[in-house]
N, C-alpha and C positions, 0 to 999 in steps of 0.2 A: 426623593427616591434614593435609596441606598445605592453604592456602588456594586454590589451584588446582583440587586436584583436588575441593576440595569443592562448588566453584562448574559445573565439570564435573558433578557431580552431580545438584547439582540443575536442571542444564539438561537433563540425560536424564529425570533424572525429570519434571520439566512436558510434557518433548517425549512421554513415554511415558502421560500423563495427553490432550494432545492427541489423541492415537490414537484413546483411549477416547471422543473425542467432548467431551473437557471445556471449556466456555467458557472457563473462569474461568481454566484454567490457561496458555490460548493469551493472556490478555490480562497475565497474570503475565510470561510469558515475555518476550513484547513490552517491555512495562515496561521489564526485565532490561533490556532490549539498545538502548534508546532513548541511555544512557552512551555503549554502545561505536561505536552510529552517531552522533552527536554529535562521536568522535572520529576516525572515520575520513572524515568529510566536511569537518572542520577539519583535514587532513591534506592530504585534496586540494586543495583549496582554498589552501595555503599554498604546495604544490607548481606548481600550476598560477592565479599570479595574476592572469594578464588574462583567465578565461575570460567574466567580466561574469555568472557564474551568482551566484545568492543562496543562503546556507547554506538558510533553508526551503526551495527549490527539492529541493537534494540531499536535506536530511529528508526530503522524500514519496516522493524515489524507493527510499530504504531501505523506508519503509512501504510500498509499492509490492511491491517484493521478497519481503517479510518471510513473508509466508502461502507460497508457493512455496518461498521454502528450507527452511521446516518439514516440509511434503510432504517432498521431494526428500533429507531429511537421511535418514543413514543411519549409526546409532553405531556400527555392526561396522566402518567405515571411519576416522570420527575424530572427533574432539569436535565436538562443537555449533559451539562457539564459531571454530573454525578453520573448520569449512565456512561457517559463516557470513559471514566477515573476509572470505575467498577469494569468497564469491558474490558477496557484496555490494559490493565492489572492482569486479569486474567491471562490474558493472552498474549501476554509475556514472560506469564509464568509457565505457558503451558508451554513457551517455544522454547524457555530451559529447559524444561523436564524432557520433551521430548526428543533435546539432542543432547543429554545427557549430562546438560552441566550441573543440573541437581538433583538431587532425590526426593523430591516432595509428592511423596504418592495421592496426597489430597488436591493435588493444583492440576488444573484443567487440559489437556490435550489437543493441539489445534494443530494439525496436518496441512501443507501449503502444498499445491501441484502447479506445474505449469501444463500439463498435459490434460488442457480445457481445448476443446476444441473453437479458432476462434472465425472460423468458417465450416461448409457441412459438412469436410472430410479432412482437413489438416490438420494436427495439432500443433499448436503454437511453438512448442520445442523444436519439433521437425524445421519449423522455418527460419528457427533463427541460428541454430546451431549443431549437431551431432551431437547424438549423446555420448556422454562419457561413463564408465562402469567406473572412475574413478570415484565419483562425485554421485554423492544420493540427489535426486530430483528439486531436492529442498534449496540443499547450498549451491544449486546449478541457480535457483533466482535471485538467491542474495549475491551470489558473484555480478548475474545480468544487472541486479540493480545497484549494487554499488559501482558498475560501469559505467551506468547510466549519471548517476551523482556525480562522478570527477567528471564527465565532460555534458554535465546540464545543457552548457552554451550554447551546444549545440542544436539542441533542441528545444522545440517552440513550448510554449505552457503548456497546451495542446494536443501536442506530440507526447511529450513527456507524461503528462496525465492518465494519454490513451494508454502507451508502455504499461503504466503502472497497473492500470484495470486490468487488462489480458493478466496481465503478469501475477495479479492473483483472482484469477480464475475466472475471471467475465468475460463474453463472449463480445465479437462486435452485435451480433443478434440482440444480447440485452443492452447495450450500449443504446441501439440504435429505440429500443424501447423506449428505453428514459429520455429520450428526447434533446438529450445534451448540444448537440448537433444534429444538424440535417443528414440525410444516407450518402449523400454523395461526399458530401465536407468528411463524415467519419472518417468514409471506406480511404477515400484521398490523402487524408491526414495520419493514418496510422501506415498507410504502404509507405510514406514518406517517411514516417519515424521506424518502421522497420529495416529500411535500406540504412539508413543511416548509423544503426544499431548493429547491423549487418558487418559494416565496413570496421565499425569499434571493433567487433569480433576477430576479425579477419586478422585485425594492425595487433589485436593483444595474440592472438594465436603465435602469430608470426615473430613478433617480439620474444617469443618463448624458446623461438627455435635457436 
């Protein structure tokens, strides 16, 4: 068996353990593929050197992606790994174009919100912070998540995870769908990664002053 196709492999297989609702194996997978987005943003980035964007920048927007192209993937079509390259290309080409760091009028457009609602009547922005007129919607979640990155430690795999879902656009409602956790574990686990996300806020706010 070739080293290709065994890496094929075992990417269907976590993708087919994800189905089943498995944590553990969506956080395996990721893992996996933290490599191959590390090289496709050092790609871009070579290719396009005055965009002024930062490699963390393009890491989050892979993370970003990542739970949607597992959804969206489909083996009777083609390997993991090429739907992946292909999505995620795009969609970091659409997160240049669309904040302006380039002009590729053929490259694809992908709009981020945090303003999902992640209960029947809050939105998720409301609860973590004020808006700001300074700051478009977009760079309000790459600020949250690059927050979140310098002080990971703080927070559980878990925690951190849940953040990352809300944060682009999942409800705990579909959360609680997929089965990842139990309703009481989710509901639990993310009021605890919000308080603690909460007080990050607070300390940088204040740090400002």
């Amino acid at each position: 068996m070739s080293k290709r196709s065994y890496h094929c492999l075992v990417d269907e297989h976590l993708h087919n353990l994800i189905a089943q609702g498995n944590y553990e194996a969506f956080e395996g997978l990721k893992k996996r593929y933290k490599r191959h987005a590390l090289q496709i943003c050092h790609d871009i980035l070579s290719r396009y050197r005055k965009t002024g964007v930062s490699l963390r920048e393009l890491m989050m927007v892979c993370d970003s992606c990542f739970l949607p192209i597992v959804k969206k993937f489909n083996s009777s079509l083609n390997s993991f790994f090429s739907f992946w390259k292909e999505s995620t290309f795009h969609q970091i080409m659409g997160y240049l174009v669309d904040s302006g760091y380039i002009n590729e009028s053929d490259a694809p457009i992908n709009a981020f919100s945090i303003d999902q609602v992640y209960e029947d009547k809050h939105p998720f922005s409301d609860k973590l912070c004020e808006k700001d007129d300074a700051f478009s919607l977009k760079r309000k979640i790459y600020e949250i998540k690059s927050i979140i990155l310098q002080r990971k430690s703080i927070f559980t795999s878990q925690e951190s995870t849940l953040l990352e879902f809300v944060l682009d656009g999942y409800t705990l409602g579909d959360l609680e769908h997929a089965g990842m956790l139990s309703k009481s574990t989710l509901y639990l686990t993310f009021k605890n990664a919000v308080n603690k996300l909460r007080k990050l806020l607070d300390e940088k706010k204040a740090n400002r002053r």
